[in-house]
C-alpha positions in Angstrom: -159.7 -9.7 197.5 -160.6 -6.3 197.4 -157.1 -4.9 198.4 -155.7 -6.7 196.0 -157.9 -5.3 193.4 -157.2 -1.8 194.6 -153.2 -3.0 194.4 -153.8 -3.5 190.6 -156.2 -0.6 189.3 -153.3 1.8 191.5 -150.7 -0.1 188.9 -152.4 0.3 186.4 -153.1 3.6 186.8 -149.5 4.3 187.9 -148.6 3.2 184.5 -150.9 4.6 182.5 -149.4 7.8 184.2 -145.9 7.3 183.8 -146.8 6.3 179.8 -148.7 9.6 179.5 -145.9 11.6 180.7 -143.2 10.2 178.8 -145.5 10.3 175.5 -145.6 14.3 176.3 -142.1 14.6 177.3 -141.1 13.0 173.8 -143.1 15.2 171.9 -142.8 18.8 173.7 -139.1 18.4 174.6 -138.2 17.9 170.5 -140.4 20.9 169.5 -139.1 23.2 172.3 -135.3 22.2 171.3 -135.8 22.5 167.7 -137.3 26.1 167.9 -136.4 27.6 170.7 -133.2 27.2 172.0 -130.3 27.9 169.0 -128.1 24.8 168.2 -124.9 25.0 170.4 -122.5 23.0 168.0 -121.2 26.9 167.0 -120.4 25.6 163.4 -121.9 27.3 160.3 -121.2 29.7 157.8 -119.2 33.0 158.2 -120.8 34.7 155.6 -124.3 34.8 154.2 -125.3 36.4 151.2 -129.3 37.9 150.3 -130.1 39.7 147.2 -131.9 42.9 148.4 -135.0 42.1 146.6 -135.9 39.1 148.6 -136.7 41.3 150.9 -139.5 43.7 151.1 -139.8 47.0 153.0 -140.7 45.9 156.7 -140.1 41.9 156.4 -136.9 40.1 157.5 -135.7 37.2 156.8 -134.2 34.7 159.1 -131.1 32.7 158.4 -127.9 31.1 160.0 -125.0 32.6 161.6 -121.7 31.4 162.7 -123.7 27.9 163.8 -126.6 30.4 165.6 -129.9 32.5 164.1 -129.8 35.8 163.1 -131.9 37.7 161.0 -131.7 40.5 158.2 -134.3 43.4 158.8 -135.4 45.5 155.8 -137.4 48.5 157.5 -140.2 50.8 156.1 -137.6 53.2 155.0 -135.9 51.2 153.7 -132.4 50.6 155.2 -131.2 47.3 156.9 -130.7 45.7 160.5 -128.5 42.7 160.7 -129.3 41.2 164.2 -129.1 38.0 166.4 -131.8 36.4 167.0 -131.1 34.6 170.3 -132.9 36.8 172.9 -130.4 37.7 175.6 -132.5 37.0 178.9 -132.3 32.9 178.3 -131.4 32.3 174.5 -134.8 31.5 173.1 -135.1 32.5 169.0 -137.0 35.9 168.6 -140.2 35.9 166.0 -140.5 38.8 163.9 -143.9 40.7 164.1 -144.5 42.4 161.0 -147.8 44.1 161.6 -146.2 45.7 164.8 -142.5 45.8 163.0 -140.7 44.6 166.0 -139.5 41.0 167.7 -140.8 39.0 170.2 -139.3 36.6 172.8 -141.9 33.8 172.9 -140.4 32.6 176.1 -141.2 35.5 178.3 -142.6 37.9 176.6 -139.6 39.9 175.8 -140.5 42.8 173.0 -137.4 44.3 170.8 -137.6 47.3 168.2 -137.1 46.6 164.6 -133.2 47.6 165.6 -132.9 45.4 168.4 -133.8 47.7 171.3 -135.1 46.1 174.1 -139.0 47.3 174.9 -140.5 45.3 177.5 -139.9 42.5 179.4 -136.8 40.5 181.3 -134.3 41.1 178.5 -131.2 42.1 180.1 -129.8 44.0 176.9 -130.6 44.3 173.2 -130.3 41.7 170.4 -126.7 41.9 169.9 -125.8 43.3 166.1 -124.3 41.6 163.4 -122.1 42.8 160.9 -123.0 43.6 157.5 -122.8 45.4 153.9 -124.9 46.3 151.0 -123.1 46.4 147.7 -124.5 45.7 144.0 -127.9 44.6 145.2 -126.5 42.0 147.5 -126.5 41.9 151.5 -123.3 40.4 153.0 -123.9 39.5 156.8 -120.5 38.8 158.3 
């Protein structure tokens, strides 16, 4: 009798295992996706438009490119960075730090100027450019 109980706490605790870990799994695994790791379908816009006032002096603003993220930098002086946003070391989405005015790989700590620069960290290369124009207070990126 008492192996047999043994035999059914182990079960039960077995499956109260395999229950926890699949409860995680189905939470963390969405929330990584989602904001880490860009969409691979490579559908999207071409073009993207932002008025320059949306935009203040040392802010950027994050949008869609060509089915992946980039974002639009306006810096302290003034003038504009158009830049992926998919860090190059394993394709996790950059955050912009505004009080230090430069990006950050949350994956592995990967730091990037305010012109895409690589700083610190694994990065292989800098944030890869986009293409872009300012004309009649409107910012074309591609």
């Amino acid at each position: 009798m008492d192996q047999s109980k043994r035999k059914f706490i182990g079960a039960c605790l077995g499956g109260i295992a395999a229950l926890a870990v699949a409860g995680i799994t189905s939470v963390v695994y969405p929330v990584f996706r989602y904001y880490l790791i860009p969409r691979p379908d490579g559908g999207g816009k071409g073009k993207t438009t932002i008025p320059v006032k949306d935009i203040l002096p040392g802010d950027a603003k994050f949008f869609e490119y060509n089915g992946t993220a980039a974002v639009l930098v306006k810096k302290q002086d003034g003038t504009f960075v158009a830049l992926s946003a998919v860090c190059p070391h394993l394709g996790c989405i950059v955050q912009w730090e505004q009080d230090r005015q430069d990006f950050l790989c949350p994956c592995h700590a990967g730091y990037f100027t305010a012109d895409g620069a690589v700083i610190s960290g694994p990065p292989p290369r800098a944030l890869e450019k986009v293409p872009f124009t300012v004309a009649n207070g409107i910012v074309t990126v591609g």
